[in-house]
N, C-alpha and C positions, 0 to 999 in steps of 0.2 A: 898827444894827439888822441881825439877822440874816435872808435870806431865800431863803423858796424861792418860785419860780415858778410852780412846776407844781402846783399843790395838787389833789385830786383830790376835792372837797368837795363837797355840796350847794349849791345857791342858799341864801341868809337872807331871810326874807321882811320886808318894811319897811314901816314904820307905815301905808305909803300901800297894801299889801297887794300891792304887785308883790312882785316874786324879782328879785335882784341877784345877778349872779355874783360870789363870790372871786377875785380873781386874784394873792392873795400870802398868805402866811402870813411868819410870822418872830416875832421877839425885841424889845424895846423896855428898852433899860436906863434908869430915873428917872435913877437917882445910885447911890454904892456901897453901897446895900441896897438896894433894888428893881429886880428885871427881868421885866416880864411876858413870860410864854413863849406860846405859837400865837395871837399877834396875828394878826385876819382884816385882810384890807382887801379893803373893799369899796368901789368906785368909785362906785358906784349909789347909794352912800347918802348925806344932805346932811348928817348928823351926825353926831358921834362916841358910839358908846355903848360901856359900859363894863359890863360883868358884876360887881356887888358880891360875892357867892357867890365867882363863881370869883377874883377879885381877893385876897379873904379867904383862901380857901381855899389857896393857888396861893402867898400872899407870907405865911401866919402873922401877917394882923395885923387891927387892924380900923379901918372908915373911919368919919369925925365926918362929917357934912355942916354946911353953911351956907349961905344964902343964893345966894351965886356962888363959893366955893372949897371943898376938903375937904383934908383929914390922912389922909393913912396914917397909920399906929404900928404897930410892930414888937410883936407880943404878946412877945415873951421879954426882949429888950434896953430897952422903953419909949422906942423913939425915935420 
């Protein structure tokens, strides 16, 4: 993961309606087709959440859900 420390962002406001600060951004490689780029991290937060939109948008592909796991797939290559 790649990272910067000094992010110069807004707070994200979380489900319990406080503000949590950023104190990292970076990179998150899956495997060798997936890298999410300006990953937040938020300490404040007890979950991890995941932007569908930008994930879509950002990797060319689209997500299946289920129950407790999901698929990426690469819109061009079908993987």
């Amino acid at each position: 993961m790649n990272v910067d420390k000094n992010p110069f962002l807004a707070p994200v406001s979380l489900p319990s309606r406080d503000m949590a600060r950023i104190t990292m951004t970076g990179s998150i490689q899956f495997n060798n087709f997936f890298q999410l780029n300006n990953v937040l991290c938020v300490p404040g937060s007890r979950v991890d959440l995941m932007s569908v939109e930008k994930t879509t948008n950002d990797l060319h592909c689209l997500v299946t859900f289920f129950p407790s796991w999901c698929i990426l797939q690469d819109l061009l290559r079908g993987r």
